[in-house]
mmCIF entry with sequence, helices, sheets and N, C-alpha, C, O atoms, coordinates in Angstrom:
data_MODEL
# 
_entry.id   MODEL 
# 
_entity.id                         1 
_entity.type                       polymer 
_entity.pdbx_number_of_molecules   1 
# 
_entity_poly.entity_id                      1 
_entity_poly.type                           'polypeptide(L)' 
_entity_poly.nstd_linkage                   no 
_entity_poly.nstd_monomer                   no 
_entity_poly.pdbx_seq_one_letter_code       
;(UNK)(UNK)(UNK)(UNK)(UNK)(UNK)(UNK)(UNK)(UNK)(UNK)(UNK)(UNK)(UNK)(UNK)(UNK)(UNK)
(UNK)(UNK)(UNK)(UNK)(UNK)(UNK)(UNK)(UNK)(UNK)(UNK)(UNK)(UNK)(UNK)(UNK)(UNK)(UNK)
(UNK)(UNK)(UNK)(UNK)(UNK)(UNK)(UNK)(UNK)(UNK)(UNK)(UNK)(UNK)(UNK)(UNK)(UNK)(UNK)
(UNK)(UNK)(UNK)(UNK)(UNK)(UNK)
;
_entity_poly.pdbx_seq_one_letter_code_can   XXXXXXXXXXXXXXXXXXXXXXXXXXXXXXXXXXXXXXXXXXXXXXXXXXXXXX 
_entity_poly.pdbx_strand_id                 A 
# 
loop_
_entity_poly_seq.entity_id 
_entity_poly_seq.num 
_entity_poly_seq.mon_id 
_entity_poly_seq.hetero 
1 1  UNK n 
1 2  UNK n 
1 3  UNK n 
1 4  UNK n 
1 5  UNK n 
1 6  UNK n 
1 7  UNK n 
1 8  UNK n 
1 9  UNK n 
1 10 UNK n 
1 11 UNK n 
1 12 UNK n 
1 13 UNK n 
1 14 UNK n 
1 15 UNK n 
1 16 UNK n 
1 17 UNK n 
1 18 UNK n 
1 19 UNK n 
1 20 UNK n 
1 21 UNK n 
1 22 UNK n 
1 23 UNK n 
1 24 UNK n 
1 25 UNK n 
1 26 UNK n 
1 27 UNK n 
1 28 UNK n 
1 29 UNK n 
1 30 UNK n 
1 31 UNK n 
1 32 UNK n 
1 33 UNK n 
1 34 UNK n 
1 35 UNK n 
1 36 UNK n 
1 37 UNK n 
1 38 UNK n 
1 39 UNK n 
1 40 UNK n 
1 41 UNK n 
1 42 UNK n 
1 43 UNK n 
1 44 UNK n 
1 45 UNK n 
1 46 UNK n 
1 47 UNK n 
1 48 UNK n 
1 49 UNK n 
1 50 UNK n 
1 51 UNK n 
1 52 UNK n 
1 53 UNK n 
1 54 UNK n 
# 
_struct_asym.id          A 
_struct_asym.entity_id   1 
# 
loop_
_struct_sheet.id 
_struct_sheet.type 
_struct_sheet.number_strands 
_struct_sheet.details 
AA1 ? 4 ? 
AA2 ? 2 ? 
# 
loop_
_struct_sheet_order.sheet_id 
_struct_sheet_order.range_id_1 
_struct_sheet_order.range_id_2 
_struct_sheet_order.offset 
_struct_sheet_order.sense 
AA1 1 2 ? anti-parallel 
AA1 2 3 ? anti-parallel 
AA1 3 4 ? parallel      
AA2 1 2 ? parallel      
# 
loop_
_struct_sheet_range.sheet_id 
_struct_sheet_range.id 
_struct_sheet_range.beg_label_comp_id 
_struct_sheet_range.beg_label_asym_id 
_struct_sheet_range.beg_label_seq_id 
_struct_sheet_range.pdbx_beg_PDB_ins_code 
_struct_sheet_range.end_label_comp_id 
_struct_sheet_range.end_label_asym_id 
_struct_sheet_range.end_label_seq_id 
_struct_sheet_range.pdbx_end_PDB_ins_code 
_struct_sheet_range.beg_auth_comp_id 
_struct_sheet_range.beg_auth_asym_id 
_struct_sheet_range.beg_auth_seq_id 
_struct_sheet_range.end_auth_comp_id 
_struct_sheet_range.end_auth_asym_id 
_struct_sheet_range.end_auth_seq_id 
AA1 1 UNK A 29 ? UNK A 33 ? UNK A 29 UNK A 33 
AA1 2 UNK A 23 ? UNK A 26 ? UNK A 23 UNK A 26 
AA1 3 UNK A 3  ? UNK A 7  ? UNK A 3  UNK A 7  
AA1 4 UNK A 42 ? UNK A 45 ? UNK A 42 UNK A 45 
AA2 1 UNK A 10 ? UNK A 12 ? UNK A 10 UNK A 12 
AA2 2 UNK A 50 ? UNK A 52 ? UNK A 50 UNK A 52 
# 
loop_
_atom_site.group_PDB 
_atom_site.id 
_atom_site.type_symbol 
_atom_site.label_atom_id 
_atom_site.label_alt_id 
_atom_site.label_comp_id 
_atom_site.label_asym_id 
_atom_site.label_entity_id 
_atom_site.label_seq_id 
_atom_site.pdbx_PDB_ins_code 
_atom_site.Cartn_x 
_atom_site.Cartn_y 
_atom_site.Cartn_z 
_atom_site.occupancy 
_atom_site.B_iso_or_equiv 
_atom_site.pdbx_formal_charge 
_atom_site.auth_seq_id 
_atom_site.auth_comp_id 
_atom_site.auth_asym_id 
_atom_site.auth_atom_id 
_atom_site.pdbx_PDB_model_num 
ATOM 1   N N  . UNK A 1 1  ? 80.235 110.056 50.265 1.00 0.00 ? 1  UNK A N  1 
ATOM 2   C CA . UNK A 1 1  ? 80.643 111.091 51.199 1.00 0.00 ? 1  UNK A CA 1 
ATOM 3   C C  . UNK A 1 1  ? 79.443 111.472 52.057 1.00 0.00 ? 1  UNK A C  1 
ATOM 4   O O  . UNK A 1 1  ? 78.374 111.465 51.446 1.00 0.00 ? 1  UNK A O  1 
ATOM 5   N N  . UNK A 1 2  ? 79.394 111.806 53.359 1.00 0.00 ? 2  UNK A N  1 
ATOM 6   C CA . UNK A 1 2  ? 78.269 111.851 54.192 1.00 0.00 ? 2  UNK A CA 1 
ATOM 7   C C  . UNK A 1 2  ? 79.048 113.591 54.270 1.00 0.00 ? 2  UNK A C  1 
ATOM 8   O O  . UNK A 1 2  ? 80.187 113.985 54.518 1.00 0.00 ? 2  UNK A O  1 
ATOM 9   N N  . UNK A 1 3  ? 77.587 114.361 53.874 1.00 0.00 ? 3  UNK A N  1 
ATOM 10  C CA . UNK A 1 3  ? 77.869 115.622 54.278 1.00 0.00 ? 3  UNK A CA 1 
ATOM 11  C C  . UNK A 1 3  ? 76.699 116.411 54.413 1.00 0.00 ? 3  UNK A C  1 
ATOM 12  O O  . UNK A 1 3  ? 75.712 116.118 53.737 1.00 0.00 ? 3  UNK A O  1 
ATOM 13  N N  . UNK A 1 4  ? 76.672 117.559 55.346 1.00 0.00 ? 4  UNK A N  1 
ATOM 14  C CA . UNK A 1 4  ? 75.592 117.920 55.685 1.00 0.00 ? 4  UNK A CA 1 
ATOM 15  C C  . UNK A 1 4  ? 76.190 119.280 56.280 1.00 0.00 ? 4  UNK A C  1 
ATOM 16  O O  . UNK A 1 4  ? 77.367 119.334 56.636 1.00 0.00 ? 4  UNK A O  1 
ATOM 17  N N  . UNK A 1 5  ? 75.118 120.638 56.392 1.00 0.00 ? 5  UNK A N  1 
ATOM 18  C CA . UNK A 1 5  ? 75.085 121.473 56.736 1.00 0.00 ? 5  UNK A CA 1 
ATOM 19  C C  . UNK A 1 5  ? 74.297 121.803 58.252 1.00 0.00 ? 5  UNK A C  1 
ATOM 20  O O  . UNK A 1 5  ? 73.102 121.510 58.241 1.00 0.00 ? 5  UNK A O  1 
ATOM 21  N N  . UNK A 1 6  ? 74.853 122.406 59.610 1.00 0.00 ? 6  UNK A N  1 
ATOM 22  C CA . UNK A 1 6  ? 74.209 122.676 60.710 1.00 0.00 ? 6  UNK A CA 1 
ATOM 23  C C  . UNK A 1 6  ? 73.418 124.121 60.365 1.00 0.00 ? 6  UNK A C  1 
ATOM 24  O O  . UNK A 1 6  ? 74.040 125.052 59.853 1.00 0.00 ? 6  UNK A O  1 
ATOM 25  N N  . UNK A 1 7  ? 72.600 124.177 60.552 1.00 0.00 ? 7  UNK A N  1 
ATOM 26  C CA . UNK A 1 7  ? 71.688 125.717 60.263 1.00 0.00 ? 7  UNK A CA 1 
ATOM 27  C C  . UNK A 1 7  ? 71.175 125.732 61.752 1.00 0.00 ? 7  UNK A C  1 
ATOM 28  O O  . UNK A 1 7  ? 70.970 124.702 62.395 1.00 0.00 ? 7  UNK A O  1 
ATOM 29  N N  . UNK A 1 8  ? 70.957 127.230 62.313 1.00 0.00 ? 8  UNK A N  1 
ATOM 30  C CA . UNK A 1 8  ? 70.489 127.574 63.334 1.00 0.00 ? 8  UNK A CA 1 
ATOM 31  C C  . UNK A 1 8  ? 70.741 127.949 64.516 1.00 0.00 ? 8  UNK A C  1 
ATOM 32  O O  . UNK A 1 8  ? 70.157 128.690 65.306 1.00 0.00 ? 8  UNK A O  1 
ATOM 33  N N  . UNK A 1 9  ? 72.077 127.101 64.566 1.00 0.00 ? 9  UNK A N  1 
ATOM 34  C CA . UNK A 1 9  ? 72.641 127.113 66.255 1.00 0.00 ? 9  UNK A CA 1 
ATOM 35  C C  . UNK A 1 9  ? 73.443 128.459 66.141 1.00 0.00 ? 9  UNK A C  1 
ATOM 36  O O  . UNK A 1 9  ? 73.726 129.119 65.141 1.00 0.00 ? 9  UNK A O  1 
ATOM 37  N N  . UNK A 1 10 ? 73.787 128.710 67.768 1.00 0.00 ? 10 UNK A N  1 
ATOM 38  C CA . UNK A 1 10 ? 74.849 129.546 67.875 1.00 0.00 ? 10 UNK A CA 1 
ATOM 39  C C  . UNK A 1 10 ? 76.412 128.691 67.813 1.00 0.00 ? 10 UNK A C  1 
ATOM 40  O O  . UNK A 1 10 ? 76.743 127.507 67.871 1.00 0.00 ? 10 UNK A O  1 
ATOM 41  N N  . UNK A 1 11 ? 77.040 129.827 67.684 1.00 0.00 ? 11 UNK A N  1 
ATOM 42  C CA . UNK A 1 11 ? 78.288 128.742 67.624 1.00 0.00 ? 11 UNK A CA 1 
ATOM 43  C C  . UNK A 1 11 ? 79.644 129.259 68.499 1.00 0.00 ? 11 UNK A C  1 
ATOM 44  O O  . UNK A 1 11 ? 80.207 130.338 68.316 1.00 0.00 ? 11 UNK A O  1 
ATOM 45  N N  . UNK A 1 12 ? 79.933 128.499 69.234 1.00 0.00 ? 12 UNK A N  1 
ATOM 46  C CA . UNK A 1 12 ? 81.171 128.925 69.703 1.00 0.00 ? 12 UNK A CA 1 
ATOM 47  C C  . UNK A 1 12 ? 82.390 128.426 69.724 1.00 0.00 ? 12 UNK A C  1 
ATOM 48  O O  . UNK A 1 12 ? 82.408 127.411 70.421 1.00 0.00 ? 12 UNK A O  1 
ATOM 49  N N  . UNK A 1 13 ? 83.393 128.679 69.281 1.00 0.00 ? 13 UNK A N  1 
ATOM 50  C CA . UNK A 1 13 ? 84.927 128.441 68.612 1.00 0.00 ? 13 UNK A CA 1 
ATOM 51  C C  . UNK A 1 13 ? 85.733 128.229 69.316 1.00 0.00 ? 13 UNK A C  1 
ATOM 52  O O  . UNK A 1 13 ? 86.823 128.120 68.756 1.00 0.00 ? 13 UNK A O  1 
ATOM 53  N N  . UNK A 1 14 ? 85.750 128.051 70.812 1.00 0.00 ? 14 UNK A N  1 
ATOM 54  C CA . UNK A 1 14 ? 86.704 128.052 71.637 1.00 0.00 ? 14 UNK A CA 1 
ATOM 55  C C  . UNK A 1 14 ? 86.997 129.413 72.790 1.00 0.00 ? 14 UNK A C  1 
ATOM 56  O O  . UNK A 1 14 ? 87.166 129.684 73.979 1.00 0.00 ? 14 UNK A O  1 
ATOM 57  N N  . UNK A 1 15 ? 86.912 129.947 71.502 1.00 0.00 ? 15 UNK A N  1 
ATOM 58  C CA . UNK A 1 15 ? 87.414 131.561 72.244 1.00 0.00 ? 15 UNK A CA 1 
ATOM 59  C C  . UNK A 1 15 ? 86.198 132.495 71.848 1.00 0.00 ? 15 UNK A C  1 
ATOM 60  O O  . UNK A 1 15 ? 86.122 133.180 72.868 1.00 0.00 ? 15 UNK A O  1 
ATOM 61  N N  . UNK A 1 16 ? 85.455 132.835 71.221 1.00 0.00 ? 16 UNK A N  1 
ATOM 62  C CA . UNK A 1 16 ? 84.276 133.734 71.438 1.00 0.00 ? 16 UNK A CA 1 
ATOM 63  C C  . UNK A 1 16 ? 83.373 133.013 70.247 1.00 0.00 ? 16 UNK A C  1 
ATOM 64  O O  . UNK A 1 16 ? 83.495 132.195 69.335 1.00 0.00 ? 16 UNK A O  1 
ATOM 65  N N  . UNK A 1 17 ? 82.346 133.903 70.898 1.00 0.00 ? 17 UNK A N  1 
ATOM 66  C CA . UNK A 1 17 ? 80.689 133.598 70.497 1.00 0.00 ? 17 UNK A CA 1 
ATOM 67  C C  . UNK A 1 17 ? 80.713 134.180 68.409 1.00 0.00 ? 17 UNK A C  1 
ATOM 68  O O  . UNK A 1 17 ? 80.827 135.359 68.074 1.00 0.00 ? 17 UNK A O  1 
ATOM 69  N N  . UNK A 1 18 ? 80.584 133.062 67.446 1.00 0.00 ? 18 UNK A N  1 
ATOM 70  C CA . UNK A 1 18 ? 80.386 133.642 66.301 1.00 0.00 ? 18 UNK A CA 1 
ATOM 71  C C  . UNK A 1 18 ? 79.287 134.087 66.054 1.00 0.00 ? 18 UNK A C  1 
ATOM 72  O O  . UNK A 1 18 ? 79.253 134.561 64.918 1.00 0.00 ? 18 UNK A O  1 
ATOM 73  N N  . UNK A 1 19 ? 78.268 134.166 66.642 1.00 0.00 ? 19 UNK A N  1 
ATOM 74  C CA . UNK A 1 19 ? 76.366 134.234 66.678 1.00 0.00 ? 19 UNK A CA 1 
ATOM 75  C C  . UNK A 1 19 ? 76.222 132.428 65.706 1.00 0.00 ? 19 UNK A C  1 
ATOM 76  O O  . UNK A 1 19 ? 76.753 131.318 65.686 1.00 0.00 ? 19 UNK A O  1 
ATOM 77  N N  . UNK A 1 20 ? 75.012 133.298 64.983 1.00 0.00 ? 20 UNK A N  1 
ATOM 78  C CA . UNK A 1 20 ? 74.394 132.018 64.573 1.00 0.00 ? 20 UNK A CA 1 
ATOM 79  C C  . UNK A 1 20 ? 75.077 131.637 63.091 1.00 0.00 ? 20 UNK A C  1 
ATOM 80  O O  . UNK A 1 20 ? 74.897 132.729 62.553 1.00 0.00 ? 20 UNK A O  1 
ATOM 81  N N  . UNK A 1 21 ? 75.462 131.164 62.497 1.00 0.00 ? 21 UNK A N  1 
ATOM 82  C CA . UNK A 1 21 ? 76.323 130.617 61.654 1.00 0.00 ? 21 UNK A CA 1 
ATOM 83  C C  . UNK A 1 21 ? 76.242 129.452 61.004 1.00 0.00 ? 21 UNK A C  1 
ATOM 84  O O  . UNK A 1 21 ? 75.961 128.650 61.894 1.00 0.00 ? 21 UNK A O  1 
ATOM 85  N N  . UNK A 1 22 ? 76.315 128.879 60.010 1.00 0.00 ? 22 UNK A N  1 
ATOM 86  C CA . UNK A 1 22 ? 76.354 127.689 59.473 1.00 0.00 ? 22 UNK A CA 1 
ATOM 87  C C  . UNK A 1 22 ? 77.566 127.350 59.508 1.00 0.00 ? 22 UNK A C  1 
ATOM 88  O O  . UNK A 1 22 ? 78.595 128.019 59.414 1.00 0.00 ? 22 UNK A O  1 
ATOM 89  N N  . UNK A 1 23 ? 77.227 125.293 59.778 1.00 0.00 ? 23 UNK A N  1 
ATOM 90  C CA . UNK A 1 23 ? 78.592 125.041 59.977 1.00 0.00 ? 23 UNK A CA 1 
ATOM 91  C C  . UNK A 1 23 ? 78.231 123.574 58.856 1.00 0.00 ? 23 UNK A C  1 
ATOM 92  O O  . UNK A 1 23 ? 77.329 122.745 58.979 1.00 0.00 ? 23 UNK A O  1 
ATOM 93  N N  . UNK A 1 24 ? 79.285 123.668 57.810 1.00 0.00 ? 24 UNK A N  1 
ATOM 94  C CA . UNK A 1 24 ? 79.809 122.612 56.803 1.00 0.00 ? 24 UNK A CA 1 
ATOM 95  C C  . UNK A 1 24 ? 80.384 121.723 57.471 1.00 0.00 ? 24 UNK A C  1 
ATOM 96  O O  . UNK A 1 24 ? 81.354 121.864 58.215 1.00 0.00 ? 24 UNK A O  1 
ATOM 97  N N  . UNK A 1 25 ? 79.630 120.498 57.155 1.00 0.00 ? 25 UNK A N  1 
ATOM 98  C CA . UNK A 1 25 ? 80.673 119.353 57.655 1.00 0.00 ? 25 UNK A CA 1 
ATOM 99  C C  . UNK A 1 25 ? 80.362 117.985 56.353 1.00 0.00 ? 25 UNK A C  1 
ATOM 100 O O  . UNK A 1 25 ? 79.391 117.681 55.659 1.00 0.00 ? 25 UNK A O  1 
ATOM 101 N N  . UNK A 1 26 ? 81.550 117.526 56.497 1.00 0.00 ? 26 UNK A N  1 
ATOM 102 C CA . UNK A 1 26 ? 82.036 116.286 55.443 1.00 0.00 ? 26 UNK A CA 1 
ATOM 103 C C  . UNK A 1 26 ? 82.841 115.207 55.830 1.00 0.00 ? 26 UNK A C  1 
ATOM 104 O O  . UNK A 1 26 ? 84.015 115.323 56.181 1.00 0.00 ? 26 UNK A O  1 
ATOM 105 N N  . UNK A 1 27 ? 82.141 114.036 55.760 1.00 0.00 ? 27 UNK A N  1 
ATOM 106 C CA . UNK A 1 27 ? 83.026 112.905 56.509 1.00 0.00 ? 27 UNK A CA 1 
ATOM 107 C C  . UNK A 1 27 ? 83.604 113.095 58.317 1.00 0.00 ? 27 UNK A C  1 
ATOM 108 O O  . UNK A 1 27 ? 84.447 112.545 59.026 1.00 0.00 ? 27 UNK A O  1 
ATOM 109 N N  . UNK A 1 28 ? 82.662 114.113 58.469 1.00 0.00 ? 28 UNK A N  1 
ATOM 110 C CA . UNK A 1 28 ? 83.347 114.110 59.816 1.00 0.00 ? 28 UNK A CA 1 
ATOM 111 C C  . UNK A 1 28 ? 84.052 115.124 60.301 1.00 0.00 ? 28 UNK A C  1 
ATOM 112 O O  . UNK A 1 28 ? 84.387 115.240 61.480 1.00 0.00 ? 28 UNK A O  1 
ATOM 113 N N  . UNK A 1 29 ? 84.390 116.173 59.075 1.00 0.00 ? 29 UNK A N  1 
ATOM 114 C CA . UNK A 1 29 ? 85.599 117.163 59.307 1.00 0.00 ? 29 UNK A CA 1 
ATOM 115 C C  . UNK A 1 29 ? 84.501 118.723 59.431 1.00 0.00 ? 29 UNK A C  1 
ATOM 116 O O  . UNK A 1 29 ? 83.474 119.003 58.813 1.00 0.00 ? 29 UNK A O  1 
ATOM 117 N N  . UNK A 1 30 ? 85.042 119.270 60.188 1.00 0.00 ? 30 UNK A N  1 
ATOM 118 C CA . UNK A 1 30 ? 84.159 120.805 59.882 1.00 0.00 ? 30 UNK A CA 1 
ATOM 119 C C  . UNK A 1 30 ? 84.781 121.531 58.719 1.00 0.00 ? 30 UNK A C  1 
ATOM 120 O O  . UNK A 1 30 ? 85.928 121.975 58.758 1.00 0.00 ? 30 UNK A O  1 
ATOM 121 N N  . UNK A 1 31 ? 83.949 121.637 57.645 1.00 0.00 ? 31 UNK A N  1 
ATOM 122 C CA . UNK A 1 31 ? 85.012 122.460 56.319 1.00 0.00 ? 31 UNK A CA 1 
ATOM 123 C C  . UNK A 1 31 ? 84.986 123.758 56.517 1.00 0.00 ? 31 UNK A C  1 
ATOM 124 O O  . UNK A 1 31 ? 86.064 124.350 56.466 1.00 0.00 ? 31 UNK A O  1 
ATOM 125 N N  . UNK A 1 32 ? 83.939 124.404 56.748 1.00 0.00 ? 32 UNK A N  1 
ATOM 126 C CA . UNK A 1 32 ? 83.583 125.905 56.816 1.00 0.00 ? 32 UNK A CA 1 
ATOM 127 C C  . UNK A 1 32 ? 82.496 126.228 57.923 1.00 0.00 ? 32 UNK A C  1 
ATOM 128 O O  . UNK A 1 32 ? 81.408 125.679 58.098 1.00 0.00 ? 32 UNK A O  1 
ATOM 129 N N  . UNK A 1 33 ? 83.042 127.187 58.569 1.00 0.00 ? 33 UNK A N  1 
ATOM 130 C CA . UNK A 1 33 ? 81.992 128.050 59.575 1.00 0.00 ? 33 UNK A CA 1 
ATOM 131 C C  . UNK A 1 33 ? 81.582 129.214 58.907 1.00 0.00 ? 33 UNK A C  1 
ATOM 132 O O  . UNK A 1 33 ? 82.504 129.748 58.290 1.00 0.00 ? 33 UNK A O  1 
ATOM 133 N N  . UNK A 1 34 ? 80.426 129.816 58.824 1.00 0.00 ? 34 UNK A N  1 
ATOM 134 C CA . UNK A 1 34 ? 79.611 130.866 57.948 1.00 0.00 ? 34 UNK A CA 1 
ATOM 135 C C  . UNK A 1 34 ? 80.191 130.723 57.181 1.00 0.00 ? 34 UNK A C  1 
ATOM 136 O O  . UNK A 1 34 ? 81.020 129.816 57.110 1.00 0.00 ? 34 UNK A O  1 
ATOM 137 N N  . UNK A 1 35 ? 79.914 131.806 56.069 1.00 0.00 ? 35 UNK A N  1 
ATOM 138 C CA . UNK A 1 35 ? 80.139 132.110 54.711 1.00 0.00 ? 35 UNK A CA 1 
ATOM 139 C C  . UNK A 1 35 ? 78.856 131.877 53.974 1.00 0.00 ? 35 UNK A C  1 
ATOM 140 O O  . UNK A 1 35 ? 77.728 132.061 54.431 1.00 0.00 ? 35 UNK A O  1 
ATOM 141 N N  . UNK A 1 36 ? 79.072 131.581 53.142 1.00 0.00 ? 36 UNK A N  1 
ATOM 142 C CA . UNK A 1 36 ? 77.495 131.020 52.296 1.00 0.00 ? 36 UNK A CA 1 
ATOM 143 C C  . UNK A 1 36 ? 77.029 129.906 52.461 1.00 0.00 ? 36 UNK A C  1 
ATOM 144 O O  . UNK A 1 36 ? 77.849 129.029 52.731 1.00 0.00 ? 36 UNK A O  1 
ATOM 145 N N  . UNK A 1 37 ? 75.609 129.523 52.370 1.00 0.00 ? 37 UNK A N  1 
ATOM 146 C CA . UNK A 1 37 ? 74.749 128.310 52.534 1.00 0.00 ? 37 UNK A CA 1 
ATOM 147 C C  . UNK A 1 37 ? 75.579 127.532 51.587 1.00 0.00 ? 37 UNK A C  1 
ATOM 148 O O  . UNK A 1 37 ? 76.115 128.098 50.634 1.00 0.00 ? 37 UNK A O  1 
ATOM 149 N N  . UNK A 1 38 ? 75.729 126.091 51.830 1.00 0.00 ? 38 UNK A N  1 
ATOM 150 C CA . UNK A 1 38 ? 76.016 125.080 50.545 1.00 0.00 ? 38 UNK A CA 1 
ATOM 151 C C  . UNK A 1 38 ? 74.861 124.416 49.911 1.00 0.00 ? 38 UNK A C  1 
ATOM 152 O O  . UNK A 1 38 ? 74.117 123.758 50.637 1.00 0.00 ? 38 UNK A O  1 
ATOM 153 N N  . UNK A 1 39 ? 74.714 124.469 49.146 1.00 0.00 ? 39 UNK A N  1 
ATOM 154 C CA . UNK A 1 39 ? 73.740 123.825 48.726 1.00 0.00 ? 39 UNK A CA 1 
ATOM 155 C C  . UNK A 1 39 ? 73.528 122.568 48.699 1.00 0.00 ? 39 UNK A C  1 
ATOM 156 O O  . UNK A 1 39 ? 74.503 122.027 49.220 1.00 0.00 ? 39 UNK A O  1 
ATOM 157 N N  . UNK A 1 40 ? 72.696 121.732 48.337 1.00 0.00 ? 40 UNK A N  1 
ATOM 158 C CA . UNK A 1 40 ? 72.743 120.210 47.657 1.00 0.00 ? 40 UNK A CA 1 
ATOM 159 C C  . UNK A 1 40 ? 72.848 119.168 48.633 1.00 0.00 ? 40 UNK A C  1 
ATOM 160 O O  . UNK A 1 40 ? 72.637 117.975 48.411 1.00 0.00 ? 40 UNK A O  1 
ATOM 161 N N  . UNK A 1 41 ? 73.214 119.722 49.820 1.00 0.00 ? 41 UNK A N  1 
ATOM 162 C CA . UNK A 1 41 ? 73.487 118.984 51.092 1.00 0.00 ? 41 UNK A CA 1 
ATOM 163 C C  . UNK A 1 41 ? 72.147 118.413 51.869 1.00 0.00 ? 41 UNK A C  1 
ATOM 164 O O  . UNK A 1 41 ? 71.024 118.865 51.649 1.00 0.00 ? 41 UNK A O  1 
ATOM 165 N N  . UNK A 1 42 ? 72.353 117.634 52.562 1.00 0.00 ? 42 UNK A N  1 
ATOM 166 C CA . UNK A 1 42 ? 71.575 117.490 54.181 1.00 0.00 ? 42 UNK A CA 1 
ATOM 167 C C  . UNK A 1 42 ? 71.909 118.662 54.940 1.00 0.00 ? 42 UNK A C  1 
ATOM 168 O O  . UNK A 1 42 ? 73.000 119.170 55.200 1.00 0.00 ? 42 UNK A O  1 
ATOM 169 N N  . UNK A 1 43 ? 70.405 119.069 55.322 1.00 0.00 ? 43 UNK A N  1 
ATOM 170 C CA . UNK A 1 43 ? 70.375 120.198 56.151 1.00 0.00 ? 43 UNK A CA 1 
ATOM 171 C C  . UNK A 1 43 ? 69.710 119.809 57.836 1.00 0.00 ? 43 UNK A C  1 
ATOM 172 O O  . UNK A 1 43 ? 68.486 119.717 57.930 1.00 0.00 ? 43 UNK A O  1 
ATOM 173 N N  . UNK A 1 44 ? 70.456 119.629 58.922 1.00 0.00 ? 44 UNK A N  1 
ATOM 174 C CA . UNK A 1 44 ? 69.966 119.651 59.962 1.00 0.00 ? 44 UNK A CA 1 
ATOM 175 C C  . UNK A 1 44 ? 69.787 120.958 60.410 1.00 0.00 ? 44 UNK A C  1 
ATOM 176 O O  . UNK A 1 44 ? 70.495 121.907 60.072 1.00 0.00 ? 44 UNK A O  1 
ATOM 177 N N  . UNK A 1 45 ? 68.838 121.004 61.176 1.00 0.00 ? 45 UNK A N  1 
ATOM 178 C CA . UNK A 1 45 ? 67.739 122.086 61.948 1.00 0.00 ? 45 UNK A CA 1 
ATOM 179 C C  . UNK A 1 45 ? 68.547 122.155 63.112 1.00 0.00 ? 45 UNK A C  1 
ATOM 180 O O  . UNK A 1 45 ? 68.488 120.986 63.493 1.00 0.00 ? 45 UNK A O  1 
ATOM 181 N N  . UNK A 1 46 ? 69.270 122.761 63.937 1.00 0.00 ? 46 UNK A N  1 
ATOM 182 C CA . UNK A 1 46 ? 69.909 122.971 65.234 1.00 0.00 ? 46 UNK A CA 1 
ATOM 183 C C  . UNK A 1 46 ? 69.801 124.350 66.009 1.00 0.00 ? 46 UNK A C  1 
ATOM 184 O O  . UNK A 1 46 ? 70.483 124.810 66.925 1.00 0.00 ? 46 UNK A O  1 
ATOM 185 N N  . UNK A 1 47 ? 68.726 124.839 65.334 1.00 0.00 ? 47 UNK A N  1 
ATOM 186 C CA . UNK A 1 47 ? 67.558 126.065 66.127 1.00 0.00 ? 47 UNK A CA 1 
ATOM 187 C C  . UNK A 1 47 ? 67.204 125.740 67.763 1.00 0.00 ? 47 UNK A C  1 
ATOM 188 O O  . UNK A 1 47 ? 66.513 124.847 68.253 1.00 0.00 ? 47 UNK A O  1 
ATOM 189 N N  . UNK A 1 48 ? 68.107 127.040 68.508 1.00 0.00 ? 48 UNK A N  1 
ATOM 190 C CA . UNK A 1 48 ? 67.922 126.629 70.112 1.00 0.00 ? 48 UNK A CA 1 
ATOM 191 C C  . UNK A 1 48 ? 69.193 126.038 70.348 1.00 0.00 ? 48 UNK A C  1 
ATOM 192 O O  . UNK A 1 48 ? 69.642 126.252 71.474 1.00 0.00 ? 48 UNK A O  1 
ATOM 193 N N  . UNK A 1 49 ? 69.796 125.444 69.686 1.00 0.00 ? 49 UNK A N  1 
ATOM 194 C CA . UNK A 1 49 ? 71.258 124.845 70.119 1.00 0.00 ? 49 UNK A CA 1 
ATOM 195 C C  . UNK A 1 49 ? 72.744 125.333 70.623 1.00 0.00 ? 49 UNK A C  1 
ATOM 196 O O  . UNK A 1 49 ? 72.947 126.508 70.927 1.00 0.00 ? 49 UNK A O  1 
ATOM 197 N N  . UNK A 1 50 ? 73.464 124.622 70.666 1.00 0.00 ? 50 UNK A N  1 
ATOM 198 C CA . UNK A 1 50 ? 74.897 125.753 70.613 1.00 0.00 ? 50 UNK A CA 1 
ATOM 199 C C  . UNK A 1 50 ? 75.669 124.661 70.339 1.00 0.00 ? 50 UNK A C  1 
ATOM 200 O O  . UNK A 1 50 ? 75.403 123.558 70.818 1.00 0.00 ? 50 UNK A O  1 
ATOM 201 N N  . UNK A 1 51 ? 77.044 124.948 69.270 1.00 0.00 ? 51 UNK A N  1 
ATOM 202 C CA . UNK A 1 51 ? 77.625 124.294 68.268 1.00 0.00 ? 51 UNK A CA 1 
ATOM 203 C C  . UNK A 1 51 ? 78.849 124.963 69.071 1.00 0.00 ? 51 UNK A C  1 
ATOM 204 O O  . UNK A 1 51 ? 79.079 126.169 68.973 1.00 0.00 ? 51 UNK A O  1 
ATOM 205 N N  . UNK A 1 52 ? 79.706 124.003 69.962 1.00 0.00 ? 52 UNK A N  1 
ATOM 206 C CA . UNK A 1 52 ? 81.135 124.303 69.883 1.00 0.00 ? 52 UNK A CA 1 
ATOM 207 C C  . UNK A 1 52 ? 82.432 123.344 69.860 1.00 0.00 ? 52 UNK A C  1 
ATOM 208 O O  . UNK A 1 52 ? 82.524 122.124 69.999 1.00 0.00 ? 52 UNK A O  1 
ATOM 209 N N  . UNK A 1 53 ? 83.385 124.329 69.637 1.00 0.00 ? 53 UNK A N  1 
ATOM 210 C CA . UNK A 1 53 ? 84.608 122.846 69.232 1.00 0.00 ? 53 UNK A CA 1 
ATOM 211 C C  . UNK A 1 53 ? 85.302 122.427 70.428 1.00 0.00 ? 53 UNK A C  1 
ATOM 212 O O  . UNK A 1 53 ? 85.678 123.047 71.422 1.00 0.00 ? 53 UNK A O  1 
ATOM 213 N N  . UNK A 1 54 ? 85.382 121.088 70.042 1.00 0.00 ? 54 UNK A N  1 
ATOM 214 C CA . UNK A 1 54 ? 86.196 120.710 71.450 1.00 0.00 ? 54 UNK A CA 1 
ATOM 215 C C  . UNK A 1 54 ? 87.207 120.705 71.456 1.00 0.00 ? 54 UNK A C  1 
ATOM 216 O O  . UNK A 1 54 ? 87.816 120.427 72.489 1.00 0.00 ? 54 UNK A O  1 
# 
C-alpha cells in the first residue's frame, strides 16, 4: 500500500479555505482531511503550498 501523510499546506476543498490541515492519502485516495496526525506513514513537507480538490 503506498501511503503517506501531506503536512503543512493550506488546504482548500472546493468551497472554502480549511487553514493548514493534514491530508491522509492511500493508494491514491484522500482518506482524511485534519483530525489527528497518522502515524507510521511517509510524511511529505508541503510548507508554503496549497492542497486543493479538483
Amino acid at each position: 500500500m503506498n501511503e503517506f501523510v501531506i503536512v503543512g499546506a493550506k488546504v482548500f476543498d472546493g468551497e472554502k479555505n480549511l487553514g493548514q490541515v493534514d491530508v491522509h492519502v492511500a493508494d491514491g485516495v484522500i482518506v482524511s482531511v485534519g483530525g489527528p496526525r497518522v502515524t507510521g506513514v511517509e510524511v511529505v513537507d508541503a510548507t508554503g503550498a496549497t492542497c486543493c480538490r479538483a
